[in-house]
N, C-alpha and C positions, 0 to 999 in steps of 0.2 A: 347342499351343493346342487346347482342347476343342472338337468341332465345333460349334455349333449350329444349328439345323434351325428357322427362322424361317416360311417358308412353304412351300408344295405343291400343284399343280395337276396338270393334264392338260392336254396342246396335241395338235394335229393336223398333220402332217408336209403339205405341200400338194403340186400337182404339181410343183413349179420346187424342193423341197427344204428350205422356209422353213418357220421356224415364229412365230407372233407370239407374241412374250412379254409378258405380261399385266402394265400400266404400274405396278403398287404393287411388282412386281419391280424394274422401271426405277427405281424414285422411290428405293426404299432403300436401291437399291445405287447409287444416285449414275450411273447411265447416259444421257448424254444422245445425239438423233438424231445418226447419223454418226460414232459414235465409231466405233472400230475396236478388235474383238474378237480376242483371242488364244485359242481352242481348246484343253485340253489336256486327259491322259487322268487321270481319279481313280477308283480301287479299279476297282468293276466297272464303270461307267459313263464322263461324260465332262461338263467343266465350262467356261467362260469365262469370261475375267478383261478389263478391260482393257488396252492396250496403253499402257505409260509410255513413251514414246522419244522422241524427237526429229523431229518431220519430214524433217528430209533426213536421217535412217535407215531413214523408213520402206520407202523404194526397197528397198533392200537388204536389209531385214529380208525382204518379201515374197519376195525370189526364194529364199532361203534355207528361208521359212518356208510351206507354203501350207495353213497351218490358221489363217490371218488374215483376217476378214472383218469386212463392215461393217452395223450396224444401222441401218435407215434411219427416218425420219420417222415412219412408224408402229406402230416397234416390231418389226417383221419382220426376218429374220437366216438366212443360210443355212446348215444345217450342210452341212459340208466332206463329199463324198462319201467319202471316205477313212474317218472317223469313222460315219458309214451304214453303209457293208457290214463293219469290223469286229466294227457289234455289231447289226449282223440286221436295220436299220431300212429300211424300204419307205417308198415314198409313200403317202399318205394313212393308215398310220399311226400309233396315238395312242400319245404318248410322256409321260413324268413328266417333271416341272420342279421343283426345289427350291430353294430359299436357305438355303445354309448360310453363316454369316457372311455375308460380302457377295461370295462367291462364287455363279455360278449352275450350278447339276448340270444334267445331262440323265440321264435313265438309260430302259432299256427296260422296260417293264412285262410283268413275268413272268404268266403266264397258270398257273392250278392246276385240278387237276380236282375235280369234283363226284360226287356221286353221279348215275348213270344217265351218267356219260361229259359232263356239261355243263361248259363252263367257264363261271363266274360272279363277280363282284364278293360283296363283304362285302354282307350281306343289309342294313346299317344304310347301306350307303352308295348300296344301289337306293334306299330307302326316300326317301333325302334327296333323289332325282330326282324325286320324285312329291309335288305337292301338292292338296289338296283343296281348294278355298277357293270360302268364294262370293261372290255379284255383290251390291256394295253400290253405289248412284248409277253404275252404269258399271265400277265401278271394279275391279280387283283388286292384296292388298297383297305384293309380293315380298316374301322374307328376304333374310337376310345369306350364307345360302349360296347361292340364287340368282344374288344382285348378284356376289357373287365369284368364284363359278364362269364368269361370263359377262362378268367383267371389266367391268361396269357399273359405272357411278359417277348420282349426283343430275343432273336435266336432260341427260341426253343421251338422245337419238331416236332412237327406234326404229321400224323401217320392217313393215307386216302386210303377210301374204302368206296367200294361201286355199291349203288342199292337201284335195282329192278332197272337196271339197264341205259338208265335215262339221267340218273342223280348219282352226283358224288359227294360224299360224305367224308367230312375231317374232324379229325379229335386229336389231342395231346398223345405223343406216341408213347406206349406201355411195350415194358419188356414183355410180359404176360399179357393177354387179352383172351378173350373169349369169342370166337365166330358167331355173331347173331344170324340166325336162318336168314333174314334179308339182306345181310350185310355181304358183302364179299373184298376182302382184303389184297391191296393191289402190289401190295412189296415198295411203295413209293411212299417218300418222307419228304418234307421241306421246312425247311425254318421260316419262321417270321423275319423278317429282315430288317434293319434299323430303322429304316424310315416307314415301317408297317406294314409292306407288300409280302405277299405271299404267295410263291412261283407253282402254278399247276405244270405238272409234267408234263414236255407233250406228248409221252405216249397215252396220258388219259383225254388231252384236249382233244387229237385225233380218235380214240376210241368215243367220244361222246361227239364229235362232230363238231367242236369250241375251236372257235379262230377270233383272232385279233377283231376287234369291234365289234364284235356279239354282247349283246346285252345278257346279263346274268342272273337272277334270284338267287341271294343268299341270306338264306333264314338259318337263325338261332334258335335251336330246339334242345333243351336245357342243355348237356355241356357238350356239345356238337354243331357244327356247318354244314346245312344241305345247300349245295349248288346246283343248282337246274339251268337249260339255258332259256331264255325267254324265247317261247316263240308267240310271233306277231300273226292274228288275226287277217286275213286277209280283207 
């Protein structure tokens, strides 16, 4: 059977070993919370299926097997250390994710050299990290690489956060979070809103000095938004 190559991201390995798999993965390939993941090795990398058995094999499947594990509630899933150190994976990280059929890959993302000794991404796929856009009512309009990149979907909240005074920063809002020393958490949430716009507060547009027609930078830095405002060179 021919492979096909449906979709492709990039995830982030955390401290505990997990990675979350982004839910249009889950929805297609028919994954739901708590199933129980079978590990296995494909070409150079390494993929997961589910596990068809029976409950009372699954005992005994485990002690036989320990590249079985379980996805939980949010999408999160550990890879098996064993699978980590054969193929050079560290914590924190960034790893490829694909769907082929309804199978899911992992693979390592090889690093290449540049001129002057840099290693660098494809020039069209920085490009696609950086957007220009400006302030229309409050508002600014995400794409579709955006939303996908950042595993967004329509009305879901998103939590702002101040970084060194100048940059606002937005992520998927969590009941629980953690204070990053540069981060500073503003108390302010907004949904995505159906046709893709995303309302900045304006108690943060007046605290950063952002008004109506200002140009903006917003860059995609794995699963977060820095919004800066453009300033213009005299």
């Amino acid at each position: 059977m021919e492979e096909k190559e449906l979709f492709k991201d990039y995830l982030i390995i955390d401290k505990m070993g997990r990675v979350k798999i982004p839910s249009r993965f889950l929805k297609y390939a028919n994954i739901q919370p708590f199933t129980k993941m079978q590990f296995f090795e494909h070409k150079n990398c390494f993929g997961m299926k589910q596990i068809e058995v029976p409950q009372v094999c699954l005992k005994k499947k485990k002690k036989l097997n320990k590249l079985i594990r379980t996805i939980d509630n949010w999408g999160y899933i550990t890879i098996p250390k064993t699978l980590r150190e054969i193929h050079n994976l560290n914590l924190y990280e960034k790893i490829g994710i694909k769907l082929l059929n309804k199978n899911i890959i992992f693979y390592k993302i090889r690093k290449y050299n540049k001129t002057l000794g840099q290693t660098m991404e494809p020039i069209e796929h920085q490009l696609n990290k950086l957007l220009l856009i400006t302030l229309k009512e409050g508002k600014i309009k995400l794409n579709n690489f955006f939303l996908e990149a950042l595993d967004l979907e329509l009305n879901m909240q998103l939590q702002f956060f101040i970084k060194e005074q100048d940059t606002l920063v937005v992520k998927k809002h969590e009941y629980k979070f953690s204070i990053e020393g540069n981060l500073s958490f503003t108390g302010q949430s907004r949904i995505i809103s159906k046709d893709k716009y995303l309302n900045i507060p304006k108690r943060l547009r007046d605290y950063l000095n952002i008004n109506n027609g200002d140009i903006l930078e917003v860059r995609l830095i794995r699963d977060r938004l820095f919004i800066k405002k453009l300033i213009r060179k005299e």
